[in-house]
Structures are given as C-alpha cells and as structure tokens.
N, C-alpha and C positions, 0 to 999 in steps of 0.2 A: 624428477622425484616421483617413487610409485603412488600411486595415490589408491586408498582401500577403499572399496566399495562394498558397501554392505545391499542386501536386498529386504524388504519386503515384507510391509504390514496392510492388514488388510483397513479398506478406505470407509466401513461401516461403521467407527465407533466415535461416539461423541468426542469433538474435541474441546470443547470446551471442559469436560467435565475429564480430565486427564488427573487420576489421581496421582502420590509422589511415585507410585510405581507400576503403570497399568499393562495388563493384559490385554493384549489383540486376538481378537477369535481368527484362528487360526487359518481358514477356509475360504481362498479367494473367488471374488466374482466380477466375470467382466463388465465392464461402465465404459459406457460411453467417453470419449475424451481421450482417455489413454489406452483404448482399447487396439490403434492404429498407429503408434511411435512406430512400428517396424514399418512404416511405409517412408521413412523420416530416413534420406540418406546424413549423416549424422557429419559435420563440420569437423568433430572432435571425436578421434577414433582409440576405440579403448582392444586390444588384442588378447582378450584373456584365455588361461592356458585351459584344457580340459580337468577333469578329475583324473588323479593320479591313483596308479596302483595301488592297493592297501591301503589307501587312507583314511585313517582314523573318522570319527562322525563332525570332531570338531573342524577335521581340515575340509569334509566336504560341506559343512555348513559355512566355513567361511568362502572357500573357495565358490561358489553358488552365487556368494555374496557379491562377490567379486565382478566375475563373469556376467552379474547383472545389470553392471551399468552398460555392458555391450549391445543398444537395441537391435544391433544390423541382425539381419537375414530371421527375425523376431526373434532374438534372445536364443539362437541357436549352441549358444555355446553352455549358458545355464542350464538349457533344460538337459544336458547332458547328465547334469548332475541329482534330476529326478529320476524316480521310477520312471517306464514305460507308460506304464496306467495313468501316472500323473504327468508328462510332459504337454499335452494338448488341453489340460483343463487350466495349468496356471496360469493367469494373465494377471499382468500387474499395471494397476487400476491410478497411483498416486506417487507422492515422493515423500518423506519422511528428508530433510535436510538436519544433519547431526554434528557435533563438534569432533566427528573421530574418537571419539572413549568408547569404547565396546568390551560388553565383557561377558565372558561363556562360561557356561553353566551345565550340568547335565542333571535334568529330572530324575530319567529313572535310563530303563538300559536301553529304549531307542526314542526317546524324547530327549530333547535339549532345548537351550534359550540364549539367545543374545540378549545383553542389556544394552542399552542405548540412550543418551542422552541429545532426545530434541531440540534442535532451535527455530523449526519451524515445520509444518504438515503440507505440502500441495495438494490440493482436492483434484478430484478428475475433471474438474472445469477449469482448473490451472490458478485456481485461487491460491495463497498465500495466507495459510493462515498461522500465525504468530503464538508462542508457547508460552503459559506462564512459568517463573524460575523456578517455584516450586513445584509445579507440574510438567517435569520437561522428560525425565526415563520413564522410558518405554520397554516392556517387555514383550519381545520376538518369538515365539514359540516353533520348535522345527519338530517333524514326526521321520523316523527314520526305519526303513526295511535293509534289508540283505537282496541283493541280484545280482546273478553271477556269480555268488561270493565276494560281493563290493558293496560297501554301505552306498545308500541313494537315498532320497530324501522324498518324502510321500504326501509330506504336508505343509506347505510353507505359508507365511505369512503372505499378502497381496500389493505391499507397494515397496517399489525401490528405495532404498535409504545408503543415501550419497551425504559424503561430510559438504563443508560448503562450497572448496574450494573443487569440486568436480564437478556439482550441481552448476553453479553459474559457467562454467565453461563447456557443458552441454545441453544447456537451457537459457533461454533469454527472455527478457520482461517484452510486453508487447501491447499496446494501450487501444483498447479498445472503444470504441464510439456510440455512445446513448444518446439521449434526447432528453434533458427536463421540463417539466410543464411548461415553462417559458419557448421553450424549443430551443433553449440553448444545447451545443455539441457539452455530453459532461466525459470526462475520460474514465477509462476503469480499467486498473492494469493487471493482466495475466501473464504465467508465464506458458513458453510454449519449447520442445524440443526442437532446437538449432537443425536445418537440414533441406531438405528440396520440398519437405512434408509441410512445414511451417506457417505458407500461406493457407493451407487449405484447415489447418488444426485452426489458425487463427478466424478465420472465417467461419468456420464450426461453434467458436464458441461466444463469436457473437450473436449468431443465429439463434444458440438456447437462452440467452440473455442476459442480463447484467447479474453482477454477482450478487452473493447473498446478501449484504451489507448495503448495495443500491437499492434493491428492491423496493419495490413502489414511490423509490425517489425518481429514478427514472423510467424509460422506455422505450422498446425499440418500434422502428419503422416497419418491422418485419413481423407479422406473427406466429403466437407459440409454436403451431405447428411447420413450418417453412424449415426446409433442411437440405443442405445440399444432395444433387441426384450425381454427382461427379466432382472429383478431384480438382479442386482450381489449378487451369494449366494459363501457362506464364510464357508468351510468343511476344517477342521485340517491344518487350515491355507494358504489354498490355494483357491484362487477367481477365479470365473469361471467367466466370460466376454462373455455371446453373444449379439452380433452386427448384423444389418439387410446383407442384399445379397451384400449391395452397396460395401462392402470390401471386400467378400471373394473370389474375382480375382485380391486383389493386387500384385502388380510384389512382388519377393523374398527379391529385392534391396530395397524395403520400408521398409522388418523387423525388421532389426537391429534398424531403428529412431522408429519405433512401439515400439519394447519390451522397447527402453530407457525412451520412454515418459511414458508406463505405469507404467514401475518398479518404476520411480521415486513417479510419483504420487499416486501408492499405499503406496511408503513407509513412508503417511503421517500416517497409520494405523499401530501400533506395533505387531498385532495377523496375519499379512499376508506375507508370508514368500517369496509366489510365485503365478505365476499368470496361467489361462490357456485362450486364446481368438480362439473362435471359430464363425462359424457364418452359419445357417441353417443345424445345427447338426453335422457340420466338425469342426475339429480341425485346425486353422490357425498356430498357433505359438503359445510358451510357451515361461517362462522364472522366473529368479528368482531374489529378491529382497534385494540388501541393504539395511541397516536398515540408517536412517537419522539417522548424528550425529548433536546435538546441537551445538552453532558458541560459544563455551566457550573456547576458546583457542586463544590469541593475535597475530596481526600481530605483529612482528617487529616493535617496537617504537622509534622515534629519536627525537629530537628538537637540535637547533641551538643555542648554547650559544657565550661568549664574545670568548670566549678562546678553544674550541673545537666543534664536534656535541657529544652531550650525547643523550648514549643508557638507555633506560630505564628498560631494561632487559638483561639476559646472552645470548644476539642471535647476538651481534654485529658484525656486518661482517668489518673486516679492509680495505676492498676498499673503503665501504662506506662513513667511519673515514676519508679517506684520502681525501676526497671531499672537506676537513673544508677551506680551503688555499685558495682555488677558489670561495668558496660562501661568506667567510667571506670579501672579496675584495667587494664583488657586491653588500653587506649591503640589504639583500633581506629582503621582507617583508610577502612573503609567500612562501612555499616552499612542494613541493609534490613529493616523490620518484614514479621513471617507476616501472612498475611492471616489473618482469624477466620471464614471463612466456612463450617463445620462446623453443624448445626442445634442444639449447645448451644457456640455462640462466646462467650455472654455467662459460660459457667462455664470457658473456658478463660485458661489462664495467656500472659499476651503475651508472646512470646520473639521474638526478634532473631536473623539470619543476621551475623556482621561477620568481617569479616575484620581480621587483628592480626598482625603481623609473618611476614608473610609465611603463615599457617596460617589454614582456614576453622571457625569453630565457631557451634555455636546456646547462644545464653544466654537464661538467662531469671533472675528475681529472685535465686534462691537455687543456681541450678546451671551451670556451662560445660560442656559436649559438645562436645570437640573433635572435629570430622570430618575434616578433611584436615591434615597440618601438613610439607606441600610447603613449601618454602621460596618459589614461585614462582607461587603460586594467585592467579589474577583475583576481583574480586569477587565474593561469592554472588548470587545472584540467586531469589526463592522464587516458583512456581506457587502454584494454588488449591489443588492436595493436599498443601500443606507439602513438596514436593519442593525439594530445598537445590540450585541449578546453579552451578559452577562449573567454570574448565576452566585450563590455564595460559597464559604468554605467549611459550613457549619453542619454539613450532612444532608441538607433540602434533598429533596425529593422532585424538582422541579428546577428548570435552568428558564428565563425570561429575556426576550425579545423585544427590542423599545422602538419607535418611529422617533422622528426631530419632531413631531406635537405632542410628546408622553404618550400618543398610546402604548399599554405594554399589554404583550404575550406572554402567557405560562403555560411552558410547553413541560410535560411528565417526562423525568428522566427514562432511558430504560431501566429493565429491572433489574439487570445484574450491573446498573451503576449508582442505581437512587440509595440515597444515603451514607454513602462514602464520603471522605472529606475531598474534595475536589479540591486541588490548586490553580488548575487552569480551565477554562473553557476557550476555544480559537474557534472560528469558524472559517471552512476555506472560500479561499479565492470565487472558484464559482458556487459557493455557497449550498451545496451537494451534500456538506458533510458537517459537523460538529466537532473535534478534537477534544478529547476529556482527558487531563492526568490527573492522575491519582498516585499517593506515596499507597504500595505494594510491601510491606514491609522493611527491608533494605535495598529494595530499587524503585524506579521508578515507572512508571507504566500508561503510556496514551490509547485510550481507547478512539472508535469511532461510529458514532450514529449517525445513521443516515437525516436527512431533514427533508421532510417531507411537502410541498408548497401546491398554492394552488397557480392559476398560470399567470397570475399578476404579481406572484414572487413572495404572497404573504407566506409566513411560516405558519403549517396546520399541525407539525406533530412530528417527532423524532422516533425514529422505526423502534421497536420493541426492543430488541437487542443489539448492545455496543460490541464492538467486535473490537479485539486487543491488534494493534499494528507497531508498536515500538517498544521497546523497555531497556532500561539503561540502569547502572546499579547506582547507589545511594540517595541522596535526599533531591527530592524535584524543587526545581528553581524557577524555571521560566520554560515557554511554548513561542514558536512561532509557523507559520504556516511559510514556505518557501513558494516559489514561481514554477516552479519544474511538479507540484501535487508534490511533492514531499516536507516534512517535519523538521524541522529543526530543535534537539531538547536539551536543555543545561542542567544538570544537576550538579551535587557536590558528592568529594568521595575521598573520605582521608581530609587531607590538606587541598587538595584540588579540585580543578571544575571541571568533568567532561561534558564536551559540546558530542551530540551524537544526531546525526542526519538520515533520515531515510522512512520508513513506514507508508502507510498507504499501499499496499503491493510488494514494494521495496523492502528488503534487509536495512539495518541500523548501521551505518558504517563510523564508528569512532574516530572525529577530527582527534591531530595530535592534542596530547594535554594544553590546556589555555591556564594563561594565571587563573589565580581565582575570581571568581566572576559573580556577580551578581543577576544579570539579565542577562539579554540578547533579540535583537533583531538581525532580521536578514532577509535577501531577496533570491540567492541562489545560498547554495553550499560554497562558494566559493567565494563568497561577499558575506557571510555571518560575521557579527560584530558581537564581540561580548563586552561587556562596562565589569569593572568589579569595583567594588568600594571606595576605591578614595577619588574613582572619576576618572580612570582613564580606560579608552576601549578601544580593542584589539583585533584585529579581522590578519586572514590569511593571506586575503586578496590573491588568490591563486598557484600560494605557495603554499609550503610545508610550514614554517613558520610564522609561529603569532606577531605581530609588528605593531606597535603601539601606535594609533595612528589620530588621537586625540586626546588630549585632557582636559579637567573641570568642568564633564558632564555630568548633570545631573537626573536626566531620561532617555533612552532611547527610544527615537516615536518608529511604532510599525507600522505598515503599510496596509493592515485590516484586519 
C-alpha cells in the first residue's frame, strides 16, 4: 500500500498553544537533533519519484511532501523540488505525525497551504508531544517560483509530516536513562530514526538531557555541556562513546551513576553487549550491559468480592487474604495495595490505600488510619515511598500527599491544570510523574506533572506545567498506571467502554471494544481487567478477545 507522506512545519511554535487552525511560520532553521537523520542508513526504505514535467504547484507541493520521508543521501530527492537558492538552507528540524486528511489550498498565484490534522508533534529532541482534539489542524504554508519554466518551491515549512503508519515504521521509541534524587534509574522515552545512525542520535539526546516534562525531576551524570566529539561506533558488540574534555575530570564518585545511565540506555540496542567511554583519547570508565526484559510478566492481581479478596493468579499471599474482614466493614469503593518494596518487605504488614464514602484511609489487618475524610476525595493512589496521593474533584487547585502517621502534603497543581475537574490522580510506579484526567469536553484527556523530591523521597513540588500524553474520546472512567511506564484509560462512548493503553512517550493504541465497564486495573496491556456493573471482569489475557474471567466483584485492587 502507498503510503503519503507529507513534509514540513517549522519546530518554533508553541504547541501547546495550537489554535483550531494554526499557522506555522513558514521559514526553517536547523536544530540540533534532527539536523543529522541523513547520517541514519534508514531500515525502512521509501523511493520517491522526482518532480515531473509541468507540474502543477499542487502536484509539486505534494510530491516535496512525499519525497520527504526519504532521509537517505539528506533528502536528495526533495530538495529536487526546491529552488536552487533554497535546496541547502532547508533542514527539517521535527515531525508532525498526522491521520492522513490533507487538504490544499491556493492563497494567491504562488502561495499555497496544506491543511493537516495532528495527532501528535515530535520536537527536535524526539520528544512526543500529544495534541489536543480541538487543537489538532495545522496549517502548512508553501512559497512557490518559476525555474526553468517549472514551478519549485522557495519556502517551505521545517518538519516532516508523516501520517502514523509511516512514522512508526521509520522511527522507534528508545528509553532513555536519568537519575532521581533517590539515585534511582528513571526512564524517559524518545523517539529516534531507525538506521546505523540511531545509537549515536540516542546518545545525543541523553547527553542534552531529560525531557521537558522531567526537568528538575531528574538528572544526569553528565554535564550540560558534555557532547559527543564522534559518532558512536559499534565493533563485536561493544560501543565506543567519546565525549568532549568537559567530562574527563569527573570525580570517580559520578561512575557508578555514569556506567548505570548508559548501560541502561544502550540496552535499548540487542547487538551491544558493553560499552567503552572515553574522552580526548583516554579511556574514562567501561562497563557491561543488561539486556532489557520485556514487562510480560503480571503483578500480583486481587479484586474485592462479597465474601473474600480474590486472587487472580497462584501468587496469593495469605496476609493479604486476611485483609478481607477489615475492608469488607469500610464497603470501599476503590482500593490500591502499598508496594513492599523497603529491604525487609518480607517482614512488613500489607496495607491497602481505599477509599470509602467519600474519605481516604490506610488499612491494614488489625487497624484503619483515616487520612483525609473530605467528602469529595479521588482515589488514593501509593508511590514506592508509601506516599498516599490523592486530590479532589471539585476544581482545587492543589492535589495532597499523605504518610501512614497523617502527615499530609499540599503540593500546587500546575497552572494549566489547577481548577479543572479532575477524575483521577495515579502516581507512577517509580514515582517520577503524577498522571491527571481530566473530561476535555467529549474525550478524555491524561496529563502529566513531573514530581519533584528531595533525596529521601519526600514530595517538594510538581513541575509548573503538565504536559498532555493520552486522550481518548467520551466520558473518563478510570486511570491505571501499567508496568511497562505506560497508561491504561477507560472511558465510555455511546453504549460502550473503550480501554485505551499507551502515553508517556507512547501513542494511545485502542484495545478491542470491552462490555461496558466500570473500572480497571492492570499490570501490562495484556493483563488489563475491566469490572462493569453487575460484577463481572474481563481481561484479554493476551488475546484479541474480552473473556469473562470473574464474577461478583465488587473492586478491583491496583497495584499503586
């Protein structure tokens, strides 16, 4: 199947602030990051034909379009279809990912426009950033001359615009490795051009640093200025890394966060075993590379029925079991196990975050700790330091952060999400990030704020601006945070319930329709469970089909 390729808006204009039909200033400039795709032998080989005889302005603005997804030999076949004067100045900086609807336009007698509807921006650092529904067309602006007597094109917009199905088959997601004050590994995933160039783009852009959404959540080992002086070359499995002078007087005590950040982030490559980092002909540090495992293996599953807690698997732990006595009194209506991840987990007591008529408390076998008893509190949601999240749904301006003694934190939403009606607050797994839905008028929409800590894990402060990572159309239902850094989101729509997976970096990928539903947890995408109404809940378990595989629940407990 042909697939169309459009080209190229330029990477200077706010996206956040994307009206229902905006203008890109027309006039590219090169940026770092995507400045060197043509060095990228490309996995995924696109053969586009030149500019034909006579052709019209529309045929050469689309044809341009086309030719652009071609990076080899840097876009030699595009720039065909500029002027002379313009073939060495346009560089394209970004990506525009689009649902294929384009529609041409003629301003005046050598001006034209593609229209374009977004579904997502890539920045020149291979960030992902997410569109809202009603800010998704884009208008492309083209300037066009006479040479030779053949229309050419003089001015074009500055980043590639590929629908989705071409973009992901010549780009891949690639998780990059930070540091949180804790000195935990946090991931942060970019995307990068598929090709021979890919290790060294990858390496690039952990070098300028975490994205914009981590910022001052995390940190790297490396400083601001430290940039590579050569192309990472790749010999019987082992990457050679040189880095300019600005690092090779790091203290000894930075190694250990050095080797962890790159081991990680190489072992997004399966042919690189180990690494070597040097810098102006010396050898810094070495080190060798785990291979990533894929997240296909379940947490621990439980839900809350009339008459016990059922495990959904053979991992039932009997402390847990013994919780039923105590939860089933409080008639809770969401319910979220602590993690045990402390170095003596196996001598701690499992306690539960649930919410129950409106008030959040921690239970455990023999005690309730009521923490908040708001009448109007969202579900809890628990980090890896047993920190309790919740916040309400009545527009605050503030989301709050609880200890098992009641101490509580009130941490300032950001601004472009303080006083919205919030549905959910999630916090993830390594506790990095904040998850916030909000109903968006007829869909649905998860933001995320960064969380900011100091190195004992307290929470000080969620970064100024939330950044949009998923959105799914009708009414929001339920949030879960998956094992793999991605979302899991339920809404309703019509008569039905779509389960939608993905954000954080990632596209939204639409599980088949599910009965209608109520909740959901889950540990992967392949293990989501949804509950609907009268108590019976549904997972895929790694099929196409929903398969009922429980009844007369009455909660599904999450995992944090």
């Amino acid at each position: 199947m042909k697939r169309s390729i459009f080209a190229t808006v330029c990477a200077f204009f706010m996206l956040a602030s994307l009206s229902a039909c905006q203008t890109i200033p027309e006039h590219s400039k090169v940026m770092p990051g995507l400045s060197k795709l043509s060095q990228a032998e490309q996995q995924v080989l696109f053969n586009p034909s030149g500019p034909l005889p006579n052709a019209s302005q529309e045929e050469i603005v689309r044809g341009f379009l086309e030719a652009a997804a071609a990076a080899n030999s840097n876009y030699e076949i595009a720039r065909e279809y500029l002027t002379p004067q313009y073939q060495n100045s346009w560089q394209p900086v970004g990506v525009i990912v689009d649902e294929n609807t384009r529609s041409f336009s003629q301003i005046s007698d050598r001006v034209t426009k593609i229209t374009t509807s977004a579904i997502a921006i890539l920045s020149a650092a291979g960030e992902l950033v997410h569109q809202q529904p009603q800010a998704q067309n884009v208008d492309l602006r083209f300037e066009l001359e006479r040479y030779d007597d053949e229309w050419r094109i003089s001015s074009a917009p500055a980043n590639l615009v590929l629908d989705y199905s071409t973009f992901t088959a010549v780009w891949s997601k690639r998780s990059l490795a930070f540091v949180d004050a804790a000195g935990s590994i946090v991931p942060d995933t970019r995307w990068v051009l598929n090709g021979s160039g890919s290790v060294t783009e990858t390496i690039e852009h952990m070098l300028r640093g975490p994205a914009t959404r981590l910022q001052d959540v995390v940190q790297s080992a490396f400083g601001a200025g430290v940039r590579l002086t050569a192309p990472v070359k790749v010999h019987n499995g082992r990457a050679y890394i040189q880095v300019s002078e600005d690092f090779a007087d790091a203290p000894e005590s930075d190694m250990s966060i050095t080797r962890a950040q790159l081991a990680k982030t190489l072992s997004n490559f399966d042919y690189i075993s180990n690494f070597v980092l040097s810098s102006n002909g010396r050898k810094i540090t070495q080190g060798k590379i785990a291979k990533q495992q894929a997240s296909t293996t379940s947490t621990p599953a439980y839900a809350l029925t009339a008459e016990r807690i059922l495990s959904f698997d053979a991992t039932a732990a009997t402390e847990i079991l013994a919780l039923y006595p105590t939860l089933n009194k409080l008639n809770p209506s969401d319910i979220t196990l602590l993690p045990r991840t402390t170095a003596n987990a196996e001598k701690l007591t499992p306690q539960m975050a649930v919410l129950h008529n409106g008030a959040v408390s921690l239970v455990s076998a023999d005690r309730v700790t009521t923490l908040s008893n708001q009448h109007n509190n969202l579900a809890p949601s628990v980090d890896k330091w047993a920190y309790i999240w919740t916040g309400t749904f009545d527009g605050a301006k503030t989301v709050r952060a609880y200890t098992a003694n009641k101490d509580e934190l009130q941490l300032d939403l950001p601004a472009n999400i303080a006083h919205t009606r919030l549905k959910s607050v999630r916090i993830a797994p390594d506790g990095s990030q904040l998850a916030l839905l909000v109903q968006n008028g007829n869909s649905s929409s998860v933001y995320l704020a960064g969380v900011v800590r100091a190195a004992n894990g307290t929470p000080l402060r969620l970064t100024t601006e939330a950044h949009l990572t998923l959105n799914a159309p009708g009414t929001a239902l339920d949030l879960d945070w998956l094992t793999d850094g991605k979302l899991a989101l339920l809404t309703h729509s019509g008569d039905i319930s779509v389960t939608t997976v993905g954000g954080n970096g990632s596209f939204g990928n639409e599980l088949t329709r599910a009965p209608s539903g109520r909740s959901l947890a889950g540990s992967t995408a392949a293990d989501v469970r949804v509950l609907n109404a009268e108590g019976e809940v549904f997972s895929q378990r790694e099929s196409l089909v929903w398969n009922q595989i429980a009844s007369g629940v009455r909660v599904l407990i999450k995992n944090n």
